[in-house]
Structures are given as C-alpha cells and as structure tokens.
N, C-alpha and C positions, 0 to 999 in steps of 0.2 A: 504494500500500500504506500503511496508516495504522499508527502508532503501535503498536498494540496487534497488530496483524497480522506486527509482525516477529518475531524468535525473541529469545527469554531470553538476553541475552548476560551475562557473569561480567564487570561492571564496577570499577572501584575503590572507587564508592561500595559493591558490593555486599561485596568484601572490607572497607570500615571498618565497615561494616554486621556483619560476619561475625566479626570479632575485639571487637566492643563484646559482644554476643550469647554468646562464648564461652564468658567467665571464668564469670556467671552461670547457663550450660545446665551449665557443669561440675561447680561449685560444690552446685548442686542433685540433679544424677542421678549424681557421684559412680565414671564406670566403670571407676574402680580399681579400686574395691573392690567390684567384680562376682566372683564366684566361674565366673568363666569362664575359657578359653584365653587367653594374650594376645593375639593376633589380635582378638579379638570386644572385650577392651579396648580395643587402639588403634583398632578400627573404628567403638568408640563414643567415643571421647575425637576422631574429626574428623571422623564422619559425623552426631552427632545436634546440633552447634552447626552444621553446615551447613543439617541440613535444617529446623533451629529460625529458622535467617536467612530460609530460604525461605518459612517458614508468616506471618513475621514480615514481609519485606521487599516480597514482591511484591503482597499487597494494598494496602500504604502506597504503591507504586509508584502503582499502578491510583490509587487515590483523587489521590493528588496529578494526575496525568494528567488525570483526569476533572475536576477543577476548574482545570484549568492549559486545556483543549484549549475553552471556551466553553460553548457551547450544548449541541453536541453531547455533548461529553463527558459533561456533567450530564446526560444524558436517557439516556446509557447508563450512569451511574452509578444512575438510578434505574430504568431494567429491571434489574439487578443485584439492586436492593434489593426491587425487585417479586418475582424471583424468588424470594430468600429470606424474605422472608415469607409469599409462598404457600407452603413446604415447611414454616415454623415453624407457621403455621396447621393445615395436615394434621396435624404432628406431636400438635401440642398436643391439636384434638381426640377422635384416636386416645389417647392421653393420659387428656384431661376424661373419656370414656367407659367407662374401663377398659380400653381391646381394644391398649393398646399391647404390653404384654409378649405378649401368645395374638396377636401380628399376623402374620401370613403375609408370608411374603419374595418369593410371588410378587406381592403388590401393592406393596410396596416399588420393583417396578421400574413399576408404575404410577405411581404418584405421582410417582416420579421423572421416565417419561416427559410427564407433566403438563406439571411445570414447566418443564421443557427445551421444551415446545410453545409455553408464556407467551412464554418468549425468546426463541426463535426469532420466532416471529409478530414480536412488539417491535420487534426488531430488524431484522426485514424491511422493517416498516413503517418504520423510521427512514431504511434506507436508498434507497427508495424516495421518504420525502420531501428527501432532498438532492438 
C-alpha cells in the first residue's frame, strides 16, 4: 500500500497546521458576529478553520510527497496537473465562446467524466510500468 493509498490521519503536524490557520480564518469570517443561533457560531468558530487546514494542508501534503517519493511521485504529481488543466482548458473555452453561463449541467458531468478518464488511463499506465 503506498503512501497516498493510506487514510487521512489527524496528525500533530496537522493540528500546528490547524491552530496557525485559525486566528487568520477567524479574524477574516468573523462568526461572532453572524446573526445566527449560537450553535451555528460555535460550529463556525471550529469547523471553518478546520476545514480551511484541510483545503490548505493536504494538497501541500500531496506536493511535498510527490517531490519527497522520486520519480514516481513526480509523474503522479504531473497526471495531477494534467488533469487540471485539461478541466481549466474546457473551462476556459466554454468561457472564450460565451456558452459558459447558458452551459448545461448535464455536460458538466461530461467533462468531468473526461478528465477523470485522462487519470485514470495515467495512472494505469504508471502502474503498469512499475
């Protein structure tokens, strides 16, 4: 089982991660002074610096992995980047043409399954030449 194949554990690094992250999500979105119940305060005063470490922490995870792990790593750091630029390309097009705003949701899951086809392939193909 590789690296990336194991489950998301709550590490220490991810808690110094989490309380750096904090002050600054708080500071900025303020859910004191939300006009809500306090429930929905306190659920935003330590669920949205959580999930701000998450958006934050686990791709910097991935990239250090990916350049920490060799060869491999790098080549699945670049089906990665493959992938998201083939969805910014589609985006953009749809975009350049006009037809993004009038775009249909049921091609959205086209394009999306596109890309997911790119990586997939990719990635087969990587593991097939180990």
């Amino acid at each position: 089982m590789s690296v990336l194949e194991k489950p998301f554990r709550l590490t220490k690094e991810f808690f110094i991660a989490y309380l750096v992250l904090a002050l600054p999500t708080l500071w900025l979105l303020r859910p004191w002074d939300w006009e809500l119940p306090i429930v929905s305060r306190l659920a935003g005063i330590i669920f949205l610096p959580f999930a701000v470490t998450i958006v934050f922490y686990c791709p910097a995870l991935f990239i250090v992995w990916a350049f920490g792990d060799g060869p491999l790593g790098r080549r699945v750091l670049l089906t990665f980047l493959i992938t998201l630029t083939a969805a910014g390309v589609a985006i953009y097009i749809l975009w350049a043409n006009g037809h993004f705003q009038s775009f249909d949701s049921g091609l959205d899951l086209i394009v999306a399954e596109i890309v997911l086809l790119i990586l997939h392939l990719r990635l087969a193909r990587l593991r097939r030449a180990r």
